[in-house]
Residue, then its C-alpha position, 0 to 999 in steps of 0.5 A: x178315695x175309698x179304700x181297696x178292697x183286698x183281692x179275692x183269693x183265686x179259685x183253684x180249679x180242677x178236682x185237686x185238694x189242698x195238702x193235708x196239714x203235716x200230723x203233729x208226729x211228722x212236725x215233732x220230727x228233728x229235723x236233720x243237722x245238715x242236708x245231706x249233699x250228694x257226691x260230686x259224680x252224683x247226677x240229680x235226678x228231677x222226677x215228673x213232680x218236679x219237672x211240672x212244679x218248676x215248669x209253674x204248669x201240669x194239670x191235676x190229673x198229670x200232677x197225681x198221675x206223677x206223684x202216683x208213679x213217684x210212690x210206685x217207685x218207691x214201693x218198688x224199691x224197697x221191695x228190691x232191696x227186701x227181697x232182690x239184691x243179691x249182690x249184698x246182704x249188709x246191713x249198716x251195722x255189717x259196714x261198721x263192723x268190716x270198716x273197723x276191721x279194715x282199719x285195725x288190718x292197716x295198723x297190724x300191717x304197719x306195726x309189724x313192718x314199719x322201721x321206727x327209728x327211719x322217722x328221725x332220720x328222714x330230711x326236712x323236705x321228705x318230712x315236708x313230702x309226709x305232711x302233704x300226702x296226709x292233708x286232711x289226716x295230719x296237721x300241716x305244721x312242722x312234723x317235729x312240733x307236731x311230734x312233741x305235742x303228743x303223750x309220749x305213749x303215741x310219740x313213739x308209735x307215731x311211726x307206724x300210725x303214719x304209715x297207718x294214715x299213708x294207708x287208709x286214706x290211700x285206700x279211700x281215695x282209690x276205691x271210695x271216693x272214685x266209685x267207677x275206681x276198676x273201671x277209670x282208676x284215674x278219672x282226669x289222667x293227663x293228656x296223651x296218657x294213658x290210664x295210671x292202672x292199665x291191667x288190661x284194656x277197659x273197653x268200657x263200651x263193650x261192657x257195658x253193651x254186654x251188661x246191658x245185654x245180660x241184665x234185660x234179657x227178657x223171659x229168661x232164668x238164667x240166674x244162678x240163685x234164681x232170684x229176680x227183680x221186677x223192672x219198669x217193663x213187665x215183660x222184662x226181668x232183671x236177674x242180679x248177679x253177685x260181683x264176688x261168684x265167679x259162677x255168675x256169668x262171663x261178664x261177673x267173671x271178666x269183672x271179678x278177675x279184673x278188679x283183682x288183677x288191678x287191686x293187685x297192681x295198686x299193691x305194687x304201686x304202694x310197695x314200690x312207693x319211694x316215700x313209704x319205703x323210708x319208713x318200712x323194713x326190708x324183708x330179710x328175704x323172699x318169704x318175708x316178702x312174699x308175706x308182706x305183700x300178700x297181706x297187704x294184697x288181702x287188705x286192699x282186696x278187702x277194701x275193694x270188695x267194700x266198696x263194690x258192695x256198698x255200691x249196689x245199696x242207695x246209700x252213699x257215704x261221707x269221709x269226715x277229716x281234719x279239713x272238715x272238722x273242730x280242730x278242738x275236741x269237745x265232748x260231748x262228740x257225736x263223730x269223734x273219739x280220742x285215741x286210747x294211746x293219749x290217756x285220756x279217757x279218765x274222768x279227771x283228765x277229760x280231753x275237752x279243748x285239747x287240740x286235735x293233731x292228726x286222725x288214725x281214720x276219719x269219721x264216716x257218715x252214710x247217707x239215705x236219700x231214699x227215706x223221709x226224712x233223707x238218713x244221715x248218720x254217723x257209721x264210724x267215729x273218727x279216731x283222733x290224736x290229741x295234744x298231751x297238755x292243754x294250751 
């Protein structure tokens, strides 16, 4: 039999023309360490592109058509978040810089009310109770080994960086990993409960009703500051409000208020928090303690406000911990840095291969999947507790 000829290329048809060949700038491109994943409450958004690429269909023209409002989009935003976003006017450099500040506000607090020598005395189990509150922050081994581990400078500070832990990872978890925190703090409360924080009835609906009301309304310069943005519909402007100003609206004000009633009520919860009491001083009276609380109150208010800033931006972040980490250190480390307090900085006593006990804050990593490449960086480097000798 004669052989087969191989099968004539198929002739595209239309007036589309083949993708251009990547310059050789964009193939020199480092390509990024991991593809960044979106947070779990994150919906994935198909473009028209997408939608007639997966379909295997769409002509030419609907294909450019697409493409054409996918670039537009884009243009858009970026103008947005140039000249509109009046919300916030952080830069990533700003977000590292408040996030270090919050995280020194947390230690000071500790240090200056913890009770050091209630360590020692607490039982097993409550030891026990410690360690599972800070998964992820210290290593779920016996307190006491993991406590014999440590340079004698951190061992007898290590009270008050437990408190430090208790505290930071609480604040990550109310207001950074549930971003909708002042609106459902509890988004799977048990059933026939009510919400874990109630300060006052959500009414969801209702406000996001009036919301919707406020933000589209058409041909008005109801804005304080004056400041629009162009929307989807060119007879529709969207003024942007900022969450902080009272001045704002009803509704900014309604939320503002709220948000502070409930921060408010977390600090009560913290204080009154059976586990985290055995660690503390008792105030030696009412001013004491009416110190103590609003100093906490102002931290938690910071945290809060963080993230309701940082939910006006595209970006998103990711909390790196000891569940997701080596559990030796290695350097050179892009997102991890040792303790002062472990001295270990030296040259002649590089901290390379020791174990890593515990974390006074985990690294943080900030997510862009607007630019192209998508961003992924590291904003703050974890801060870890290591082993004094080497095994």
């Amino acid at each position: 039999m004669p052989p087969k000829r191989p099968a004539a290329a198929k002739k595209k048809k239309g007036n589309s023309k083949p993708s251009s060949k990547p310059s050789s700038k964009q193939s020199q491109s480092p390509k990024p360490d991991k593809e960044p994943t979106p947070p779990a409450n994150q919906a994935t958004v198909m473009t028209g592109t997408d939608k007639n690429l997966e379909a295997g269909g769409g002509s030419p023209p609907e294909l450019s058509a697409a493409v054409a409002d996918l670039e537009c989009l884009k243009a858009t935003h970026n103008d947005w978040g140039a000249r509109c976003n009046r919300w916030d006017t952080k830069t990533i450099g700003d977000l590292e810089e408040i996030f270090l500040h919050l995280f020194i506000n947390v230690g000071n607090w500790a240090y200056r009310n913890i009770d050091a020598p209630a360590l020692d005395s607490l039982s097993a189990s409550t030891k026990q109770d410690l360690l599972r509150r800070l998964e992820g922050y210290c290593l779920q081994a016996d307190l006491n080994e993991t406590m014999s581990r440590l340079c004698p400078l951190v061992r007898n500070a290590f009270a008050d960086k437990l408190v430090t832990m208790l505290l930071i990872k609480d604040c990550i978890t109310r207001f950074f990993i549930n971003p909708f925190w002042y609106i459902a703090p509890d988004p799977n409360p048990a059933p026939d409960t009510d919400e874990g924080i109630q300060a006052r009835p959500t009414e969801f609906g209702k406000q996001l009703y009036t919301f919707f009301e406020i933000s589209f309304q058409p041909g008005t310069d109801s804005s304080p500051r004056g400041v629009y943005g162009q929307s989807a519909s060119p007879t529709h402007r969207i003024p942007f409000f900022d969450p902080h100003r009272t001045i704002s609206s009803d509704f900014s004000t309604q939320m503002h208020e709220r948000r502070e009633s409930m921060v408010d009520v977390m600090v009560q919860q913290v204080l009154t928090d059976p586990l985290l009491q055995t660690l503390l001083t008792t105030p030696e009276n009412k001013d004491d303690a009416t110190s103590r609380d609003r100093e906490l109150k102002e931290i938690y208010q910071e945290a809060a406000r963080l993230a309701v800033d940082i939910s006006t931006h595209t970006i998103y972040l990711e909390f790196r911990t000891l569940d997701n980490i080596e559990p030796r250190f290695q350097r050179p480390s892009t997102d991890l840095e040792p303790s002062a307090r472990c001295g270990l900085q030296e040259i002649d006593n590089r901290p390379d291969g020791h174990r890593i006990l515990a974390m006074s804050y985990p690294a943080i990593y900030v997510h862009d999947d607007m630019t192209q490449p998508p961003l992924r960086s590291c904003l703050v480097k974890g801060c870890v507790l290591l082993e004094n000798d080497q095994d």
